[in-house]
KOLGU-997701 format. One record per residue: x, y, z of N, C-alpha, C in turn; residue in one letter; chain; residue number from 1. Coordinates in Angstrom, 3 decimals. Atoms other than C-alpha are relative to their C-alpha. Layout:
BEGIN
      nxx      nyy      nzz     caxx     cayy     cazz      cxx      cyy      czz r c   k
        X        Y        Z        X        Y        Z        X        Y        Z a A NUM
...
END
This chain:
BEGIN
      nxx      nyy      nzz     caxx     cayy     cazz      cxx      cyy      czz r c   k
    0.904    1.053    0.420   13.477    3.126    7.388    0.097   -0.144   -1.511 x A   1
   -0.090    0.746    1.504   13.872    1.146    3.762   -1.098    0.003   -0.335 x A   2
    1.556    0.089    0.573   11.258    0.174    1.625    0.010   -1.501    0.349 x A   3
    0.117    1.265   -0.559   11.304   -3.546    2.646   -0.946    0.361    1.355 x A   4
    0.192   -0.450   -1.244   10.674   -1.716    5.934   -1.467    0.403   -0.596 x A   5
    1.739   -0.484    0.002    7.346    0.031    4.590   -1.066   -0.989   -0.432 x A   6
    0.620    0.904    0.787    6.455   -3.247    2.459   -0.787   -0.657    1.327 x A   7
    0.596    0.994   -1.411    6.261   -5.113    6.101   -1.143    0.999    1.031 x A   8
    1.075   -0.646   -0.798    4.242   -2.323    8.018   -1.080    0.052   -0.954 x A   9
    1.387    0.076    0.751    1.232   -2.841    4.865    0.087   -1.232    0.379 x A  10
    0.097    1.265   -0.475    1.700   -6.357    5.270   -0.534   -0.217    1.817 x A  11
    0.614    0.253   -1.651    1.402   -6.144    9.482   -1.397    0.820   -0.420 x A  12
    1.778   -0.773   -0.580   -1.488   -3.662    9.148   -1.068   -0.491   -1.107 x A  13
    0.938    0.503    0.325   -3.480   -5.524    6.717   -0.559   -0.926   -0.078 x A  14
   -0.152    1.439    0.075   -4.709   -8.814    7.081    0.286   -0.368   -1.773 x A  15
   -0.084    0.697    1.081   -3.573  -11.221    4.396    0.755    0.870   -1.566 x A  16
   -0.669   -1.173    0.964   -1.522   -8.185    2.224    1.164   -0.447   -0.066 x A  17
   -0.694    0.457    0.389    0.996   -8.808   -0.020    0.693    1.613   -0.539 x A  18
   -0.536   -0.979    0.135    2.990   -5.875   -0.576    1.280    0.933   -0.708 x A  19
   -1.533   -0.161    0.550    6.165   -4.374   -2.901   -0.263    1.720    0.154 x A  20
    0.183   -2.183    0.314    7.145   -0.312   -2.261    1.422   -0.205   -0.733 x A  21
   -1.109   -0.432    1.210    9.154    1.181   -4.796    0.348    1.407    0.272 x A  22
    0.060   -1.522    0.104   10.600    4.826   -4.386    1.519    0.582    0.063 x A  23
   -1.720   -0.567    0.442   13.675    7.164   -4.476    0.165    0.435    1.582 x A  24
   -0.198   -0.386   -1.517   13.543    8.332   -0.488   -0.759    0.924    0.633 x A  25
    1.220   -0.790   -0.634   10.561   10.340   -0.045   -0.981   -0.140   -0.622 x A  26
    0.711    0.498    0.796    8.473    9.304   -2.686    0.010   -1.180   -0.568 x A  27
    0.211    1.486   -0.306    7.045    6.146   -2.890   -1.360   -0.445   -0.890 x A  28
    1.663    0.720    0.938    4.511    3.814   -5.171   -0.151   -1.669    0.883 x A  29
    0.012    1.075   -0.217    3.411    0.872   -3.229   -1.027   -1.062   -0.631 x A  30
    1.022    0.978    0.941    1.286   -2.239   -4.838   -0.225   -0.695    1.025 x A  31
    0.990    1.202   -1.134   -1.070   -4.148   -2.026   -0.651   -0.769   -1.036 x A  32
    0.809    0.947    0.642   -2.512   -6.604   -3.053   -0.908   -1.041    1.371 x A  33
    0.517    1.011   -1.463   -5.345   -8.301   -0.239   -1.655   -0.326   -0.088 x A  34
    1.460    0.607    0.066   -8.666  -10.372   -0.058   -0.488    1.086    0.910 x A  35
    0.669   -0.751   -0.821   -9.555   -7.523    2.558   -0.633    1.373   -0.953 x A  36
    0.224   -1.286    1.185   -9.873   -4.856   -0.434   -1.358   -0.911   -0.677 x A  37
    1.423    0.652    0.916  -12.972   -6.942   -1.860   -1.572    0.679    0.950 x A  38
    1.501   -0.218   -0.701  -16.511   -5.239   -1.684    0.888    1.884   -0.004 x A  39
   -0.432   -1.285   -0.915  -14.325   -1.665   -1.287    0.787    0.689   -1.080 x A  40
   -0.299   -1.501    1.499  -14.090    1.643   -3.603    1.719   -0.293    0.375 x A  41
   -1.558   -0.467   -0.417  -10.442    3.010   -4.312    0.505    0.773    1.089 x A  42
   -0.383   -1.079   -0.889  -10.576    5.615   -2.107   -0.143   -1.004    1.100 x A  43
    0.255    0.911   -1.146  -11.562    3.235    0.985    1.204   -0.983    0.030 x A  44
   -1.355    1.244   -0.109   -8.518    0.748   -0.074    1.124    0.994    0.003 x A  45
   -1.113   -1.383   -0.336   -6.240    4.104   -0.484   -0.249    0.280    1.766 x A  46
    0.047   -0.447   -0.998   -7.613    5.209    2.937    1.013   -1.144    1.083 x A  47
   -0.378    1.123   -0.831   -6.782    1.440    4.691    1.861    0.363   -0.373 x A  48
   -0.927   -0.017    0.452   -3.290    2.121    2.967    1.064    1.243    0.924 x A  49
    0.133   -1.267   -0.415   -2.907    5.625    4.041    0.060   -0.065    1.339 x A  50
   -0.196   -0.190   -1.592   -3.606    5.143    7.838    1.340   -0.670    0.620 x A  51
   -1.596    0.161   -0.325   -0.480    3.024    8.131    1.059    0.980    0.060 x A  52
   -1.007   -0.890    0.032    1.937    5.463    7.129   -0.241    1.722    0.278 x A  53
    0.630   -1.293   -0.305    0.007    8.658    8.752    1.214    0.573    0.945 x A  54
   -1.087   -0.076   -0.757    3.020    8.888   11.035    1.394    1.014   -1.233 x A  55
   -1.354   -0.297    1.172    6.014    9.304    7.849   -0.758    1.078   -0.336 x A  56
    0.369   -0.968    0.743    3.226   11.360    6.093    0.208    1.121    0.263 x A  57
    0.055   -0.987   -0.960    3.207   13.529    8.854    1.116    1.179    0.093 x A  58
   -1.061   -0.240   -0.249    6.654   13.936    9.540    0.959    0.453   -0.998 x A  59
   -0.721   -0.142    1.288    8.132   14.215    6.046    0.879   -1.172    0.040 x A  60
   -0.972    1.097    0.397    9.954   10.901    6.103   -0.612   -0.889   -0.956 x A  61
    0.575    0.616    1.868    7.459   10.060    2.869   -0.606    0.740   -0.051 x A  62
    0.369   -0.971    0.147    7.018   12.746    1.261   -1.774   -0.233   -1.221 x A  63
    1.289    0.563    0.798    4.346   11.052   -1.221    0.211   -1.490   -0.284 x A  64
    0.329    1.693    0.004    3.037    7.936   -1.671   -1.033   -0.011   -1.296 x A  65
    1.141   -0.079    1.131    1.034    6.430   -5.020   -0.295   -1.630    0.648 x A  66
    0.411    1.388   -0.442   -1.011    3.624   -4.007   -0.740   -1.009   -1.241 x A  67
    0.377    1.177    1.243   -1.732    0.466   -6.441   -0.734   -0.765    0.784 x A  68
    0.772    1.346   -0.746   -4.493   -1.654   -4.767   -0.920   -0.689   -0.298 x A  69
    0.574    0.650    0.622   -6.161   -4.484   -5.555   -0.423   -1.631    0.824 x A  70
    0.604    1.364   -0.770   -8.303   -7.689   -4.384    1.029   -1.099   -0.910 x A  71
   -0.714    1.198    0.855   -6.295  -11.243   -5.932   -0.274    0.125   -1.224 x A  72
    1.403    0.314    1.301   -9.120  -11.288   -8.415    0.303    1.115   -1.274 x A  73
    0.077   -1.357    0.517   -8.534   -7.515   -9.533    1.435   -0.518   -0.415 x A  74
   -1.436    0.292    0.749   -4.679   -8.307  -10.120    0.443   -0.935   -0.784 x A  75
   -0.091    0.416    1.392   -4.615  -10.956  -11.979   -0.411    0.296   -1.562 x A  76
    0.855   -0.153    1.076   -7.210   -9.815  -14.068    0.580    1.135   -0.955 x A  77
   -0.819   -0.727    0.627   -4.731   -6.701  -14.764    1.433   -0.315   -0.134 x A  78
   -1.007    0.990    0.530   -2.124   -9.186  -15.574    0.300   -0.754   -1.101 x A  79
   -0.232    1.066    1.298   -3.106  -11.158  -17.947    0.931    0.678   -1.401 x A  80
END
């Protein structure tokens, strides 16, 4: 499995998630970005993040993951 490949399983498992993973082959930084993260701590948008890939975590086929997440609102705003 690629990282295109992990980008599309955040995208299926979140509604409306926009998604880029970055990593070397076991370690991984992905950036969500989704109107479903509004109203919701880090840890709670890490967790939604997290249950997708509980499978790889498991298994060692990602050995770590850094999660970047953010409502529309929140990313632009650390854009400008």
């Amino acid at each position: 499995m690629d990282m295109p490949d992990f980008a599309k399983m955040i995208e299926d498992g979140i509604e409306g998630a926009r998604a880029s993973v970055t990593g070397d082959g076991s370690k991984f930084e992905a950036v969500v970005i989704s109107e479903t993260f509004t109203g919701l701590s880090q840890v709670k948008k890490h967790q939604m993040v997290y249950r997708i890939f509980s499978a790889e975590l498991a298994s060692g086929a990602m050995h770590a993951l850094t999660i970047k997440a953010y409502t529309p609102s929140e990313w632009e705003a650390a854009n400008r």
